[in-house]
N, C-alpha and C positions, 0 to 999 in steps of 0.2 A: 405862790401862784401855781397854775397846775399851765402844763403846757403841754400841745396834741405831741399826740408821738409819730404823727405824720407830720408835724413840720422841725423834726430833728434829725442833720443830717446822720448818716453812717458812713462817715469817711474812714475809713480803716487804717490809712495810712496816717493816722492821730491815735489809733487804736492802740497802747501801749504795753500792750500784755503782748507776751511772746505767743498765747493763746489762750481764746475765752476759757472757762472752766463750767465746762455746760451742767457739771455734780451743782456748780455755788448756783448758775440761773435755774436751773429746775427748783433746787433746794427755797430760793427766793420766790419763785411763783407759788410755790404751794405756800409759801407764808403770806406772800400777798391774797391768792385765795382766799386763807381763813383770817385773813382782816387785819392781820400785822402792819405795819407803819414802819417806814421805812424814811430814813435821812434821804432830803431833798437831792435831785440830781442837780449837778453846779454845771449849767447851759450859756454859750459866747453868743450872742447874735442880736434875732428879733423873737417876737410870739410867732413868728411866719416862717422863719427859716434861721434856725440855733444850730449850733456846732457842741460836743460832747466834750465837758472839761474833763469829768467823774462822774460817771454812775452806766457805763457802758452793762453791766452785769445786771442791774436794777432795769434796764430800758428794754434788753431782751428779755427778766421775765414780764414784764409789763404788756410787751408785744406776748409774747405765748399763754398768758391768761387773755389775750384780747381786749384787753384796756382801749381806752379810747383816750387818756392823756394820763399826765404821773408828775408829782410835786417837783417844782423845781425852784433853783434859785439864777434867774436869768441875767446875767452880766453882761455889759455893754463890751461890745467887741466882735471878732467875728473867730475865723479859723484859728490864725498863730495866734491870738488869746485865748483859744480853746486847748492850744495843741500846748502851750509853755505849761498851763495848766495842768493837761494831763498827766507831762514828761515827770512832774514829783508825786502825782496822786500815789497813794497807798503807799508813797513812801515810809509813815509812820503810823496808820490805821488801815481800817478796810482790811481787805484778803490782801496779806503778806506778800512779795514782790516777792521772785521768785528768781537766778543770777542770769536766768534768760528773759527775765524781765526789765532785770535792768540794763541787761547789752542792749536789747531793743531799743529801750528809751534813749541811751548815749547813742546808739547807730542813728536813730530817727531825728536827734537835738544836732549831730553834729551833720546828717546832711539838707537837714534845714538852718540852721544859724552856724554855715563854716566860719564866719567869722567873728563867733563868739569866743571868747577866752577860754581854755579851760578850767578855768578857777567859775564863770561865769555858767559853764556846762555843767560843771558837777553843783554848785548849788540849784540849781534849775532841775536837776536830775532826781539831787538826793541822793547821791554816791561820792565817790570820793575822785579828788584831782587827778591818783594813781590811775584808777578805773580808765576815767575819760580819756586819760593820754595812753593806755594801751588799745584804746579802739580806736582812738585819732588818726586819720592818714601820716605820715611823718614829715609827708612835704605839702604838712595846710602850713597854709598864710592867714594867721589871727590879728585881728583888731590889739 
């Protein structure tokens, strides 16, 4: 299904790259340009108002060629099923995480779900237990 790219939010604080990579969105619009195809964005919500699980890089070039909507695969849910989503995207595909991309993701998982496990942080992350518990406050109180 193809969903507007006006009704997908851009909440940033789900945004889990340490920072966009404007080389990969340009490099993507000029392939969208010449007609390339591109794997569906994975969107939490409604056709009216979707939250970004994956494809934040795909949705800005889509915005800067001026598209008026962009393939997607739309899942029922809303933000925190956008955002748990996010926290592993490109963990094992996509443009490679990068180690300030994945502090963001434990920084952003651990002060959204302080009372997930770290065993439950680092799978949701896609980093390791170690990782999680050096960015951990030392006095959380976990589930």
């Amino acid at each position: 299904m193809n969903i507007k790219l006006t009704s997908i939010e851009r909440d940033t604080t789900i945004q889990c790259r340490a920072k966009i990579c404007m080389e990969t969105v340009n490099s993507y619009a000029d392939d969208m340009t010449d007609g390339a195809k591109f794997p569906e964005v994975e969107l939490f919500g409604t056709k009216d108002k979707c939250w970004i699980g994956d494809g934040w890089h795909r949705i800005m070039a889509a915005d800067q060629i001026g598209a008026i909507d962009i393939p997607a695969k739309l899942n029922p849910g809303g933000r925190a099923e956008a955002l748990k989503r996010a926290l592993g995207a490109n963990a094992v595909q996509g443009q490679r995480r990068s180690n300030a991309d994945k502090r963001r993701c434990v920084e952003i998982a651990v002060a959204e779900f302080p009372k997930m496990s770290t065993a439950q942080l680092s799978e949701l992350c896609g980093v390791s237990r170690p990782f999680v518990e050096s960015l951990r406050p030392k006095d959380a109180t976990v589930a």
